[in-house]
N, C-alpha and C positions, 0 to 999 in steps of 0.2 A: 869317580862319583857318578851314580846314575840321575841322583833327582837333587840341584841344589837347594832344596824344598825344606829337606830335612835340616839340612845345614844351620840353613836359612833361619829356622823355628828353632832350632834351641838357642842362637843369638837371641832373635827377639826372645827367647824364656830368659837369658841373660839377662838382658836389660831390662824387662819388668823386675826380678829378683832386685835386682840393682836398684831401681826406684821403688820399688815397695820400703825401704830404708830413709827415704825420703820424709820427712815432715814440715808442716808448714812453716813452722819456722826457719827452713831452711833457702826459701823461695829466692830471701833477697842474696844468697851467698854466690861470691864472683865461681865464674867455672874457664875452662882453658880456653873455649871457643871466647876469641876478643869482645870485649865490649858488651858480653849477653852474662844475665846472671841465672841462676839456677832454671827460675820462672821462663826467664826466655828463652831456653833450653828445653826444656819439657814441653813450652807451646808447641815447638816446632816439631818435636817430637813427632808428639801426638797428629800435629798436622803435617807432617812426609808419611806418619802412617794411613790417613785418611785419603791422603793425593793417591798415593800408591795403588791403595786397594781402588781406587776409582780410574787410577790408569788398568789395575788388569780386566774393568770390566768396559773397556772401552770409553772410556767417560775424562780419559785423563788432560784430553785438551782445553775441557769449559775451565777457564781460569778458579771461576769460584770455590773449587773443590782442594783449592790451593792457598785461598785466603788466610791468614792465621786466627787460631781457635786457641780463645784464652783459656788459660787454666783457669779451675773455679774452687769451691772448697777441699776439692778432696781428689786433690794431683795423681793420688799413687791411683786410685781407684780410675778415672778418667784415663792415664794411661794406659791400665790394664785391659780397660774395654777397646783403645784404639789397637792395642798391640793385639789382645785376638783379633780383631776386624781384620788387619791385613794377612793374618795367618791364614784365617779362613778365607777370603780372597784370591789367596797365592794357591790354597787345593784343587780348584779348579780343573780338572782333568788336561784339558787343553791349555794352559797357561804359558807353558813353557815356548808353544809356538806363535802367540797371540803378540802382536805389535799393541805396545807401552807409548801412549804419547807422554813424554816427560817434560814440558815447556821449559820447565827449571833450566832444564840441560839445554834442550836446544829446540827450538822453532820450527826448526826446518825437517827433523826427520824423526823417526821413532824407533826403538831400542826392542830386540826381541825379548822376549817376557824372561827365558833364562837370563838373560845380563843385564834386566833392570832389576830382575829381583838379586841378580848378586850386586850391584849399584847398593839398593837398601841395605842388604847384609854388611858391605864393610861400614856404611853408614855409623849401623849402630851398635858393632864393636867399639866403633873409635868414641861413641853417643855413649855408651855403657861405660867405659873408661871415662869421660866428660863426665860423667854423673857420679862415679863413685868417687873422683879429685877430687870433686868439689865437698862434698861429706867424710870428707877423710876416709873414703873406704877403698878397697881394691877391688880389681876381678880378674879371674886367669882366664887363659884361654882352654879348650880341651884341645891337645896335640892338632887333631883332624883339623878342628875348626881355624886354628892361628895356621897351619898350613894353606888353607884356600882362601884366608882372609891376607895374607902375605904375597899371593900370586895376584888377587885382587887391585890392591895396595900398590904391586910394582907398576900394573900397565897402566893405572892413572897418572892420564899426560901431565909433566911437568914443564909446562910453559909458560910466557908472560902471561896468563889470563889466570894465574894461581894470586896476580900482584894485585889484582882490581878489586874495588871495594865490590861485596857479596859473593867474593869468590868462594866455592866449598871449603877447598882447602888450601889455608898457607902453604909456599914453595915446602919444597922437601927439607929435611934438615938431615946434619952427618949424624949416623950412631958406628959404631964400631961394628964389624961383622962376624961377631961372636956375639952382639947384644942380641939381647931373645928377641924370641920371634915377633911377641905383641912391644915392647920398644920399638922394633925396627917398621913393624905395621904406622905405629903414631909418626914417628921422623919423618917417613914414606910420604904423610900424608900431613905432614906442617905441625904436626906438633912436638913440643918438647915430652918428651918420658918423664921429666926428674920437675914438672911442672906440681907444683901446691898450692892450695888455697891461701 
């Protein structure tokens, strides 16, 4: 794969598709991420999409650009405008070489722009999946895309710091290894596959 850029963008086309199915009434429904409901899902969304594109322009250490941003009447709509932002962000000519300050992750160092922006990308497969459970809906993956989302998925450390409260992601869970690829993507990364509203 020459530019994970591409990759990148039809995920996020993913996930907006996936939350354009959303409506208000759906705000307060539980989703697989612990203790957050629809709403608090989609805040965060929308605001790892505003961090992000404010880490590739250099800007990602001012905390503020990380505060969370409530959703307001018209959730699908607000998404779709943050979900282009970090698209167009990510085009950048030089991005891929540009150091990511991602505070989230860590304090101390910064992440080159190719592996922060695949950071986002497996985000919001497992974020697209969180959203369609929660509305009773699905989403497949395309072949390519559950490929690099699966290699993604495996080198995220599985250590004690998956156990701490605000950790990204629950420890790993077992699936079988014949389970498809986007199942063994969720396990990978703490969640159950066979999880419902």
């Amino acid at each position: 794969m020459s530019d994970i850029r591409e990759v990148h963008e039809r995920v996020i086309q993913l996930s907006t598709n996936t939350v354009s199915n959303v409506s208000a009434s759906d705000l307060d429904r539980p989703t697989p991420c612990a203790g957050w409901t629809l709403r608090d899902l989609l805040e965060h969304m929308i605001t790892q999409h505003y961090g992000f594109a404010a880490a590739a322009a250099g800007n990602g250490a001012e905390r503020g650009v990380w505060e969370l941003r409530s959703v307001g009447t018209h959730p699908v709509a607000e998404y779709a405008a943050a979900a282009e932002h970090v698209v167009t962000a990510f085009s950048l000519e030089d991005v891929l070489e540009r150091q990511f300050a991602l505070p989230e992750i860590s304090e101390d160092i910064t992440f080159p722009g190719k592996q922060a922006i695949g950071f986002h990308l497996i985000d919001y497969v497992v974020h697209s999946w969180d959203v369609a459970q929660s509305i009773g809906e699905s989403v497949e993956l395309d072949p390519d895309i559950a490929d690099i989302a699966l290699k993604i998925a495996a080198a995220v450390p599985n250590g004690d710091e998956r156990k701490s409260d605000g950790a990204a992601f629950a420890p790993a869970q077992s699936v079988p290894s014949h389970a498809a690829p986007l199942d063994q993507i969720l396990a990978l990364l703490g969640r159950s596959p066979d999880w419902t509203a």
